[in-house]
MARTI-969972 format. One record per residue (C-alpha): x, y, z; residue in one letter. Coordinates in pm, whole numbers, plus 50000, padded with zeros to 5 digits. Layout:
XYZA...
END
This chain:
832484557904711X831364555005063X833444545705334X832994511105507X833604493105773X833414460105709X834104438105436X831324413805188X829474392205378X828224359105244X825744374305064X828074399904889X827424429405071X829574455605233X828644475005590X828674514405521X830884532605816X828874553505920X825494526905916X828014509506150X829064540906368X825544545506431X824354509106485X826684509606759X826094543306913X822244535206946X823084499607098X826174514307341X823994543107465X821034518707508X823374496007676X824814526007903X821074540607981X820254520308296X823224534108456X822634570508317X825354567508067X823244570807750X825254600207619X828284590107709X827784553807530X826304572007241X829884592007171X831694556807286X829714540206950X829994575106706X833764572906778X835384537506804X835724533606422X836484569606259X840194564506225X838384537605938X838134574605747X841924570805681X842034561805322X844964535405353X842874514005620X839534516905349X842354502505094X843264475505339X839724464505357X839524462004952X842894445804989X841224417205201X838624416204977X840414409504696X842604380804904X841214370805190X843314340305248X846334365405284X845614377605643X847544415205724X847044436305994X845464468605922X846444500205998X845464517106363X842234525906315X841624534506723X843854564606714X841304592006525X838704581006828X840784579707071X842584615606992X839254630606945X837594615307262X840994630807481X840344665107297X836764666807362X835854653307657X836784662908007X838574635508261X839554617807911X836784591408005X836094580607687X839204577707559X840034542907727X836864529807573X838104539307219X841484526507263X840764498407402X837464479707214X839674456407085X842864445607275X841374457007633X841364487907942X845204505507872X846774518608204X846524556308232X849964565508161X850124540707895X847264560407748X848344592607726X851374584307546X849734566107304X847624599307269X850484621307241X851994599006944X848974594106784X847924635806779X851084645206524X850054615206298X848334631706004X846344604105883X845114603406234X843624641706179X842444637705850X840014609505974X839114633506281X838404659805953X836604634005748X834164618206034X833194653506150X832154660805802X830564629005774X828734626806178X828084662906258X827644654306614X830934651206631X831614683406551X831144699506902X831064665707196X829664673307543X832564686307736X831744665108072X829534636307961X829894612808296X826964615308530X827134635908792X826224610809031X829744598108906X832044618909159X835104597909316X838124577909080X836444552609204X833414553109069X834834567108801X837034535708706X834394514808749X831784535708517X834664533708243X834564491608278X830194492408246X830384516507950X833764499807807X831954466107826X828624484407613X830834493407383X832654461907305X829454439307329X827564467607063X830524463606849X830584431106845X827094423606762X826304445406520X830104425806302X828204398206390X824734404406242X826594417205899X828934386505882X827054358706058X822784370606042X822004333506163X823454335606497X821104361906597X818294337906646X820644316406803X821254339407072X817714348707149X816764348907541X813884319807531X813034328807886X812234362608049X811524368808452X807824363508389X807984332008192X810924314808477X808824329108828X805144311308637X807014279708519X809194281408917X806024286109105X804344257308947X806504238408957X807194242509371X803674242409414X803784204109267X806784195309399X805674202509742X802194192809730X802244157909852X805804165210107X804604148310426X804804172010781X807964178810924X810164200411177X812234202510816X809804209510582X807744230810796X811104251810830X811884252210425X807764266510378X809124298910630X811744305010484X810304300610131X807144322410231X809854353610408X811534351710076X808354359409922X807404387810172X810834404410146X811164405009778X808504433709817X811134455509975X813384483309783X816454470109593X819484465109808X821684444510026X820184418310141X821044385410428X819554353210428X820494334610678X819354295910688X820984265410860X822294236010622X819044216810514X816844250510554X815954249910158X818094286110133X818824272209726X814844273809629X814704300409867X816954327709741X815474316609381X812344324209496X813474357209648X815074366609349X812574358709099X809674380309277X812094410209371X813244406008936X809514412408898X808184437209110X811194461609018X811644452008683X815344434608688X816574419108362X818464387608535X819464368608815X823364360808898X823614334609090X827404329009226X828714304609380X832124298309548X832644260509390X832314248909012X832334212309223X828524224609334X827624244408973X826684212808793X824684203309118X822534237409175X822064241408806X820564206108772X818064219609044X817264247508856X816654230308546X815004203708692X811894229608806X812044245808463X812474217108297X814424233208011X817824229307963X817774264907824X816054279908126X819724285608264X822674295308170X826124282208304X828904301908242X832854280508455X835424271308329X834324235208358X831244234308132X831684217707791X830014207607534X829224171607510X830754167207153X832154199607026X832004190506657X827914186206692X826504206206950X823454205806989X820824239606966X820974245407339X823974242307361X824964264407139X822574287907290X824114285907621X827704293007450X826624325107264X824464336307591X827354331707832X829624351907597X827604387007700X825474371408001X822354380607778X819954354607938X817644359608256X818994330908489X822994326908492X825094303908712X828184312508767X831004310508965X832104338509244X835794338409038X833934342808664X831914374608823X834524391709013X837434392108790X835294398108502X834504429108741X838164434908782X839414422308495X840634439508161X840184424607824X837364425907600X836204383807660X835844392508048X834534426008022X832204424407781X828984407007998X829474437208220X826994460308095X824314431408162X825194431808544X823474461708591X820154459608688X820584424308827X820014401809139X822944390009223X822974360009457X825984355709681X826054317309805X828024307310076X829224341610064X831714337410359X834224323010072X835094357009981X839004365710000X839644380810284X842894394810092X840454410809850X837744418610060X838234458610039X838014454809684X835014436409600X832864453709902X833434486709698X832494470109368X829514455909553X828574489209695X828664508009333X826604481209180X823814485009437X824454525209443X823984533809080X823894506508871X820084486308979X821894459009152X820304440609469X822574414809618X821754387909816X824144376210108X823524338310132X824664317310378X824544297110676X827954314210852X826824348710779X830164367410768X829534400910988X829704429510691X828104456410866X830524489510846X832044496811197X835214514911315X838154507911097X836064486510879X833784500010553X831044473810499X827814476610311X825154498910407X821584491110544X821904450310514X818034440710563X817554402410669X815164383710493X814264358310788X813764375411101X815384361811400X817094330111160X818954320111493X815314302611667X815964279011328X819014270411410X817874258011711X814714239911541X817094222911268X819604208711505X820724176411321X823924172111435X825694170411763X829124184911789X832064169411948X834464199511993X838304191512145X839264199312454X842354225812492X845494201012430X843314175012282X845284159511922X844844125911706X847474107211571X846424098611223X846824062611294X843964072211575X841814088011319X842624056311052X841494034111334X837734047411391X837334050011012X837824016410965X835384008311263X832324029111121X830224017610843X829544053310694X831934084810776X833224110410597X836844127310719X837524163610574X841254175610589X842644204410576X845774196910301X846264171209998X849284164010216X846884151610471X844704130610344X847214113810173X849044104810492X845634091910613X844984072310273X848084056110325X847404044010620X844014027010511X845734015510236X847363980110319X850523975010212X851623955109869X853583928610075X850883919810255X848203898510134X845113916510216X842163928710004X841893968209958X838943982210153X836173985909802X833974009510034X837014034310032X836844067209853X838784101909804X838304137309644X840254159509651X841774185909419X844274154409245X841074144709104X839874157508759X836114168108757X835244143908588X836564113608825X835074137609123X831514136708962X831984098008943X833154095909283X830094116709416X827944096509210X828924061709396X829144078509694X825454092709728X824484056109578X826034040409851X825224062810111X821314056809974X821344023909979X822704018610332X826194003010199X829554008010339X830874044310251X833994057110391X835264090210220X838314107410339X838084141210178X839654183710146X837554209110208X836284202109792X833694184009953X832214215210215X830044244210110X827064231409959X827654194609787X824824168009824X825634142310041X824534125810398X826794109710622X825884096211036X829214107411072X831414134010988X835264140211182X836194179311050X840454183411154X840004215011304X839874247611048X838054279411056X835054281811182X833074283710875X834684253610717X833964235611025X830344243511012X830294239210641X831254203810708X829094197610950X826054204510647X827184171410512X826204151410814X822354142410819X821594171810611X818414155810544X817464157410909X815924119010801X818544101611068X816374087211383X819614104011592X821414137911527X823854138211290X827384133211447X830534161711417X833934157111571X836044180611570X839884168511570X843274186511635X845544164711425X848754158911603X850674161511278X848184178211053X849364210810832X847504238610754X847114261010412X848774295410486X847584331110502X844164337310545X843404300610592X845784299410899X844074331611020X840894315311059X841874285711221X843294309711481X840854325611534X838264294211582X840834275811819X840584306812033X836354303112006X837004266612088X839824260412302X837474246912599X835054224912387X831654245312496X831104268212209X827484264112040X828164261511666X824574260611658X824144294811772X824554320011461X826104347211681X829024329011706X830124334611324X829184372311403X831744373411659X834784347911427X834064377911115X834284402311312X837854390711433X838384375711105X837904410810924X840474430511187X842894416111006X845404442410967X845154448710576X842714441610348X844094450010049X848034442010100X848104448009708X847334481709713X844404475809445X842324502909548X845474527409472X846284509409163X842254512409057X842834554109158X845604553108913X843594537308661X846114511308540X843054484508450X846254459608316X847644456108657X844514458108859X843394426108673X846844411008755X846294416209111X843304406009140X843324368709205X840634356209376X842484323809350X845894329409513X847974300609406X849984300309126X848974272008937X849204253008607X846264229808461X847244201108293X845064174308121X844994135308236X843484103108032X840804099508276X838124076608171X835454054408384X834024023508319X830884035708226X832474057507929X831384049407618X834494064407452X837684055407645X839914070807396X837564104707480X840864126707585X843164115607320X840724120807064X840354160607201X844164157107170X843954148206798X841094174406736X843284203306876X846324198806702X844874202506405X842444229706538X842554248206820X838744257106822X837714267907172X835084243307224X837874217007202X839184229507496X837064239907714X835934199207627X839144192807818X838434209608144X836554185208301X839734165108229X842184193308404X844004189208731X845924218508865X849474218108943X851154243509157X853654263708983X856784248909120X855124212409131X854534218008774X858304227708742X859464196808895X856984174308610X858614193208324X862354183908496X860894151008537X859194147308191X855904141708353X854354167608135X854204174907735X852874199807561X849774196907310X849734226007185X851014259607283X849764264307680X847904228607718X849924203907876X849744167507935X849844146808200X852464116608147X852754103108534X850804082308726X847114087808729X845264065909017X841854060508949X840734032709184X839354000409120X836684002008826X837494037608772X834674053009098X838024061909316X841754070909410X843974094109462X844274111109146X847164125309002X850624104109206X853964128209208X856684110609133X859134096809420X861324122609315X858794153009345X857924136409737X860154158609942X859624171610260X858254207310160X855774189409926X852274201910013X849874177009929X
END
């Protein structure tokens, strides 16, 4: 009897080993190829399964067979690879990718333990006998099968993740064609490069046809048409550089749709800093395919819109964002670069599909500075060897060039030449910068928001804008009607009530109603709305500018756009490299005559930004040399707060299922299927880890099921659902050193 590795399917049918073994060595070296790891991926498939040779694991798999409803672990059936893959290959490359295509990247040391164990086990050497018998390329292995171009650790920790994440991707879907056939259709890419730049370029064509003449729109058709020109150049780093309102979104799509085509790329990455803006720049993008399929979002806040019956594309979206096998993905900044970093099998295994890639960096200037060293080494690699061009995109173009005592990225072309004359062409806002000793009282600042019509007020903490809320608040004792043109967003909000927020907001703001939104920085980098007025409590630099894209970012205002920048007298500000920056931009500001307007000026705030003394204060790079993937991924945080998500009963008026939330509640407990809870996340608020302490002491919190917690306190919503401040701590959480 032949060995096998799987199981009957539903049609009754076993998979033969070594069909298997071979299925995925074909895929993995396919996979590896575009990096110049075919050989190397090739081995990776031969060996991941041969300790399935050991006759008691083939008697497991009968076992199952015979009950299947009586679920037992198997024996190890990594060993045999992974002992073979040490012996025969030099570095002991391919050993990690053995050992680890099922529970994830082993440390080093951790490995070669395992190895040592595993070598005196005899049923471990009698399935080395058996599959050398049975493959006889296994018989004598390359010694050195990483490519040459491969020379530092490195590089050579990061060629392990790209071939690890072929290997687990090839596994997976060759299981999944023998158990499940039907889902292969299912995951079919409906749109290639070709089919996405024809269906884009009519569709920009149209759109644009009729636009009437404009300083604006005459500025979006440059910059559209030096997209254009400069996706002829060689793959690469890349800058584009366009002020808020410059039509850099269309732009860089453009940009990376040609540059896709004329060098044969397989997908575009687009990453952005945000999920608040996701939803916002993927409705663009389907909106000029005009196919909900045509892109693929892959945060942690997309759901399904009824998890029980979703619908085909849908579905397609779910399998595609599993191995980012679709052309156009939208993503967020964290989802690519701790995949990148990370070290289990569901992060790594889209990896593979990075390679030969556009990856779009928007608002790039969000990067960690705290991580910085880190992902400009990643980002070098994938441009180096792996087919990667990536796009820096941004109005506050951070200064990467390498210099003394800083290693940037090499040979960063810009895609609009001289972008500052636009700057100067796309003015829409006049700033209003403080003078050195300048401050606001917040009662100040709650006084001229309650004189203007339309303004929007960006702080820098929760802590603030609470204050401020309270202040425009009236009090219960007093008769007097709460202010209905009054909004908030901020963090305490769920996504869901910030989408509905937004949504009144831009309606109001439309229309010419009253619209006063007091705001954190959730609001900056990129979201859709217009204000006459914006007041910014001083930041860094890029914040500040960031805000100042929400003020007549249409440029259709008869006057400029207005920006004040305040020094609250008893505002707070986020620590580490937050504080840095606002440093930094007093220093740029402290007389009120800096040009904001003039791009150089960011140059010169990175540049200071970036001397900060150390880049990577958690030694990842030496952790990465060591090759202990486990705690690389625990280090690397691009969010630095501990935190804890729990969910809240949010509903709106407009809901047609109020009950939405406790009905995912009743769904999970009696099956924890992951749709059900990613269905929850646009229902999540996070909690900082000692804030969430304080709920459990208080009982503010419950638990679901194991890791999802409920909210029990007070959830403001607003009047009719549109606003509020969100999640309310309890009186006894309110303490002095509570951060809002």
């Amino acid at each position: 009897m032949k060995s096998i590795a799987h199981t009957k399917n539903a049609e009754g049918k076993r998979q033969d080993l070594e069909e298997h073994l071979r299925n995925v060595a074909d895929a993995t070296g396919q996979y590896c190829a575009s990096f110049g790891g075919e050989i190397f991926g090739r081995y990776a498939g031969l060996l991941h399964d041969i300790g399935k040779y050991d006759p008691a694991f083939q008697q497991y798999l009968l076992n199952a067979e015979q009950n299947p409803a009586k679920r037992l672990r198997g024996p190890d059936h990594k060993g045999a690879g992974t002992v073979l893959a040490q012996m025969a290959e030099a570095g002991g490359s391919l050993a990690f990718l053995i050992n680890g295509h099922h529970g994830g990247l082993a440390a080093r040391s951790d490995l070669k333990t395992n190895i040592k164990e595993r070598m005196v086990n005899n049923a471990v050497q009698d399935a080395i006998a058996t599959a050398k018998r049975t493959l006889p390329e296994l018989q004598a292995i390359v010694h050195d099968l990483i490519p040459t171009h491969i020379r530092t650790e490195l590089e050579r920790e990061l060629f392990v993740r790209m071939a690890f994440s072929a290997l687990v991707d090839a596994d997976f879907l060759d299981t999944e064609q023998h158990f499940n056939a039907g889902k292969s259709p299912e995951r079919d890419n409906h749109w290639h490069i070709s089919g996405l730049w024809e269906r884009f370029a009519t569709s920009y064509r149209q759109s644009f046809a009729d636009v009437p003449q404009s300083n604006l729109n005459t500025i979006r058709a440059e910059v559209y048409q030096y997209c254009l020109n400069a996706a002829d150049l060689a793959p690469g780093f890349f800058r584009l550089t366009v002020p808020t309102g410059g039509g850099k979104t269309l732009a860089s799509l453009a940009f990376a749709l040609q540059h896709a085509l004329k060098y044969d790329r397989e997908r575009i990455i687009y990453a952005i800093p945000y999920t608040s803006i996701i939803d916002q720049t993927a409705g663009v993008f389907r909106g000029i395919f005009a196919d909900e399929q045509a892109c693929i979002e892959h945060h942690s806040d997309i759901a399904m819109q009824d998890p029980q019956y979703p619908t085909p594309a849908e579905i397609q979206r779910r399998l595609a964002a599993e191995n980012w096998d679709a052309s156009l993905i939208v993503t967020t900044t964290v989802q690519l670069f701790e995949s990148l970093l990370g070290c289990n099998t569901g992060k790594c295994r889209k990896l593979h599909n990075i390679a030969r890639s556009v990856i779009v960096l928007d608002e790039v200037q969000m990067l960690p500075v705290h991580l910085l060293t880190t992902i400009l080494d990643v980002l070098r690699q994938l441009v180096a060897y792996y087919g990667v061009t990536v796009v820096l995109c941004t109005a506050t173009q951070p200064d990467f060039e390498s210099r003394q005592g800083f290693e940037g990225l090499p040979d960063i072309r810009e895609i609009v030449p001289a972008p500052e004359r636009y700057f100067a062409r796309l003015q829409r806002v006049e700033y209003q910068l403080p003078l050195a000793g300048e401050t606001w009282t917040w009662e100040q600042v709650a006084a001229r928001v309650q004189e203007e019509q339309q303004i929007l007020v960006i702080v820098n903490t929760r802590r603030d804008a609470a204050q401020l809320l309270d202040l425009l608040t009236p009090d219960d004792t007093i008769e007097q009607e709460e202010d209905p043109a009054l909004f908030h967003l901020s963090t305490r909000l769920c996504g869901a009530h910030r989408r509905e927020v937004l949504q009144e907001v831009r309606l109001r703001l439309r229309t010419g109603e009253p619209c006063r939104l007091i705001a954190t920085q959730v609001i900056e980098a990129g979201v859709d709305v217009d204000f006459p007025l914006v007041m910014r409590a001083i930041g860094p630099l890029d914040r500040i500018v960031q805000a100042a894209g929400r003020a007549n970012r249409e440029g259709r205002m008869p006057h400029p756009g207005t920006v004040i920048v305040f020094a609250p007298e008893d505002g707070h500000i986020p620590k580490g490299s937050y504080t840095l920056g606002t440093d930094i931009a007093k220093g740029l500001l402290r007389d009120g005559q800096a040009n904001l307007h003039d791009p150089n000026i960011y140059q010169a705030y990175f540049r200071d930004y970036y001397s900060y003394p150390n880049r990577d204060p958690e030694d990842i790079e030496g952790t990465r040399k060591r090759f202990d993937y486990p705690l690389v991924a625990e280090k690397f945080r691009m969010i630095e707060d501990d935190s804890m998500p729990v969910v809240v009963k949010y509903a709106s008026p407009e809901s047609e299922d109020e009950h939405a939330v406790e009905n995912l509640f009743n769904k999970i407990r009696s099956s924890s299927h992951r749709e059900y809870l990613r269905a929850l996340q646009p229902y999540t608020v996070n909690l900082l880890a000692y804030e969430f302490k304080k709920a459990q002491d208080n009982k503010l919190v419950q638990e679901v099921i194991p890791g999802v917690w409920e909210w029990l306190g007070r959830y403001d919503s607003g009047r009719d659902g549109k606003h509020g401040q969100g999640i309310v701590l309890d009186s006894t959480l309110s303490t002095q050193s509570y951060v809002w």
